[in-house]
Structure formats: structure tokens, C-alpha cells
N, C-alpha and C positions, 0 to 999 in steps of 0.2 A: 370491549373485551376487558374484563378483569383476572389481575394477577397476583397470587399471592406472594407475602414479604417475605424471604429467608433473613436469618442471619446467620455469623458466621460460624455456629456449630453446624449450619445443613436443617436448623430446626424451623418449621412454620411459626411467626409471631402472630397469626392472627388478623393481621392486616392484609387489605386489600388495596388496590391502586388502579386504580381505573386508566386504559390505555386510549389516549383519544385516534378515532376514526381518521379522522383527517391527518393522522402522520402514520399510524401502524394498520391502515385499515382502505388504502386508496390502492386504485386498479393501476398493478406495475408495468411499465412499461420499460420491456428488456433491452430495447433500441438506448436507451437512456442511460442504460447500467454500463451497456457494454461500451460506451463513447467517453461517459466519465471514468472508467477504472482504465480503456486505452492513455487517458490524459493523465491520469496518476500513476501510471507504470513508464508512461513514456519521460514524464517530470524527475523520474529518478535513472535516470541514462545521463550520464555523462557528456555521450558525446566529443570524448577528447582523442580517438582513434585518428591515430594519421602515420599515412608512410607516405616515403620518398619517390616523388614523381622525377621524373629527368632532369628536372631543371633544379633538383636538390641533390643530384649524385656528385659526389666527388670523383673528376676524372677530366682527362685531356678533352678537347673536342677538335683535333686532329681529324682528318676521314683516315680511317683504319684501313683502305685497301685501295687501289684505283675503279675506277668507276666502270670501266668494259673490261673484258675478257679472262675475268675469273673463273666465269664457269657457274658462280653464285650470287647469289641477289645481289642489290645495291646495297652499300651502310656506309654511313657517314660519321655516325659516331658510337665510340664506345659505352656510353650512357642511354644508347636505345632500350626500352623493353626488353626486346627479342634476345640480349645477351645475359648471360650470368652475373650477378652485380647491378643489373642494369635498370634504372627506374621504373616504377609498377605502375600499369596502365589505368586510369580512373578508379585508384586508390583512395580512400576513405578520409576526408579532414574534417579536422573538429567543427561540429555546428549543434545546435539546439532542437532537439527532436521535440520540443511544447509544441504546444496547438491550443488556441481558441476553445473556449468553449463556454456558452451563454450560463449566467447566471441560474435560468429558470430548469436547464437542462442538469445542471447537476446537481439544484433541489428536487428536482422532479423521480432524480435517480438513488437519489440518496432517500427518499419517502418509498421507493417503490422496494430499495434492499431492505428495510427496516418493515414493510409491509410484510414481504417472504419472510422473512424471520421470524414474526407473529403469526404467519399462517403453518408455518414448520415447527412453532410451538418451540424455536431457539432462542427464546428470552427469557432472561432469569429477571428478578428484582432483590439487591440488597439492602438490608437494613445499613444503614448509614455506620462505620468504622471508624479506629484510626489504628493505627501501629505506632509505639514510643519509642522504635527503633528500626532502622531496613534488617530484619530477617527472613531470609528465602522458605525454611521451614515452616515459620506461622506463617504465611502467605500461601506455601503449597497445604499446610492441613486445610486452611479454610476453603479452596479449593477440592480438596479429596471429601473434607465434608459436602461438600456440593456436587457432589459427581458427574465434577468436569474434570477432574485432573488426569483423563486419559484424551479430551478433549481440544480442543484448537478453541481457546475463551479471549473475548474481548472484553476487558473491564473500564466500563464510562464512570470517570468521575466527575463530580462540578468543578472542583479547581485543582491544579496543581497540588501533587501530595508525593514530598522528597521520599521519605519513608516506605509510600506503598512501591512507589515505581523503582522504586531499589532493591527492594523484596522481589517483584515480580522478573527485575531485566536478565535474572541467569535461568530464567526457565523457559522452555525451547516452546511448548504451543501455550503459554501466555503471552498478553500483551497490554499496556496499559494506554487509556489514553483520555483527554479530556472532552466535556461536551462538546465544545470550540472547532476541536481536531477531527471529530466522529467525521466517517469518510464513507465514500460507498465499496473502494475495496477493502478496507479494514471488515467492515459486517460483513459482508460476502465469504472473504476469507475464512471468518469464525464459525464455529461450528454453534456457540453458544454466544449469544451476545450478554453482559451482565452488568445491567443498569443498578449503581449506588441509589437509593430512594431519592434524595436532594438530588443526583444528577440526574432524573428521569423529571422531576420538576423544573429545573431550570429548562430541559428540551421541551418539553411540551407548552412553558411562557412563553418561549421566545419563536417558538415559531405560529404561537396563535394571534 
């Protein structure tokens, strides 16, 4: 599959760039998407949720009433569940929602999101950039020339770039990110994915 180069007026250069088979063109497997973007949505949960069981309430542990002929259950202490105040039953404590998950399964998922994207015709290619300053406005024209800016767009750059990601971080459906970083829920996400020309070579080296 061939696609041609924008830049950032929105204009065609002329160039072509050839999208290799074997990363934008292999048969997706959804089992793969859905186990890896479980394990990147789960990596970002805290996990620091906890309340007070019985044995963290502050209170007497006195038995509150004699044992027969109240009339009502037994209780022994005022820090039971069953009262008001009273410690919360198989309440919530901190722990680590990761999970495993093999190597070949979250290349296999991350080829098979970047495959849909090329079959939905949601890849852009830019001519290579830079910005001599972080401004949000030339960052959103260059976008508006691209008519993504009503869009949900992923922009892959090859390396770290202070300027553009400071341009891009106060706009609500952009996002910036490096080759390194590209993820299968990030592309899923986008509505558009927009591969810098150098950053569409660096992916396609390193994974041949």
C-alpha cells in the first residue's frame, strides 16, 4: 500500500512511501487487541482504594449488651459491620491490577491495530517538521490544514520533540507520542493516526 506525503500546509509533496505488508497489512487478530489494551488500561489504576475493616476502627471492644435475653441477636462488639461506624465488610485494599502478558501477544496486537487503521484508510504521512517554539495555534493550523482538527489524531514522532508536545498537550483530541511509545490503545483510540515520514522509517527498520 502506497501513501502519499502531506505537509504542513494540508498540501500533497508529491512523494510516496510505500507501507510494508507485514506491519500495516497482516490478518488482525481481535483476541490480541482486546488482552493488550485490558493490560494498558489496567497499568494505569492505581490501585490505592482501601477502607477500614474491624480491625482498623477505632472503639471499645467491650461486648455492648449481655449475651441472652434481649430479645436481639448476639454482638460482642461495637466495631462489627452490622453497626453504624462500624468496619466495612471485604472492603477494598491497595494492590496491583498488571497482568502478564507475552511479548509476541502485544506485537501481534499492536500489527493487527495499525493493520485496521490502514484498512480504514486512518493513516496520514507527514512530511518531516519542526517548531522554534511550543505554540498551540501553529500546531492546531497545521492540523486544521489536515482535516483532522475536528478529529481524535495520533502524532508518531522518531524522537522526542520539547516544542511540538507542548504545542500539542492543551489540545483536548490531540496527542503526541514517540515510535518507542506507539501502543495498541493509543491507535485504537485515534481516529487518525499521523505518521512524521522519519518516524514511519524508523517503524518499519526496526521491526524488519
Amino acid at each position: 500500500m502506497k501513501l502519499s506525503v502531506f505537509n504542513t500546509e494540508g498540501k500533497d509533496t508529491g512523494k510516496k512511501v510505500n507501507l510494508k505488508k507485514d506491519i500495516f497489512g497482516v490478518e488482525p487478530s481481535d483476541h490480541a487487541i482486546y488482552l493488550d489494551v485490558k493490560q494498558y488500561l489496567a497499568n494505569q489504576r492505581q490501585g490505592t482504594s482501601k477502607t477500614k475493616e474491624r480491625a482498623d476502627i477505632t472503639g471499645s471492644t467491650r461486648k455492648i449488651k449481655r449475651q441472652k435475653g434481649t430479645g436481639t441477636a448476639r454482638a460482642g462488639s461495637i466495631k462489627s459491620p452490622i453497626f453504624r461506624g462500624g468496619g466495612r465488610t471485604f472492603g477494598p485494599r491497595p494492590r496491583s491490577y498488571s497482568f502478564k502478558l507475552n511479548k509476541k501477544v502485544k506485537q501481534l496486537a499492536r500489527l493487527s491495530a495499525l493493520s485496521y487503521k490502514a484498512k480504514d484508510k486512518g493513516i496520514m504521512v507527514l512530511e518531516d517538521f519542526s517548531l522554534e517554539a511550543p505554540r498551540t495555534k501553529e500546531f492546531f493550523d497545521i492540523r486544521k490544514n489536515l482535516n483532522i482538527d475536528e478529529k481524535k489524531s495520533l502524532l508518531v514522532l522518531p524522537e522526542p520533540n520539547k516544542n511540538i508536545y507542548l504545542s500539542s498537550r492543551n489540545l483536548e483530541k490531540s496527542k503526541v507520542i514517540t515510535v518507542s511509545e506507539l501502543n495498541t490503545y493509543d491507535i485504537m483510540n485515534a481516529s487518525v493516526v499521523v505518521f512524521v515520514e522519519s518516524s514511519l522509517d524508523v517503524l518499519q527498520t526496526s521491526a524488519s
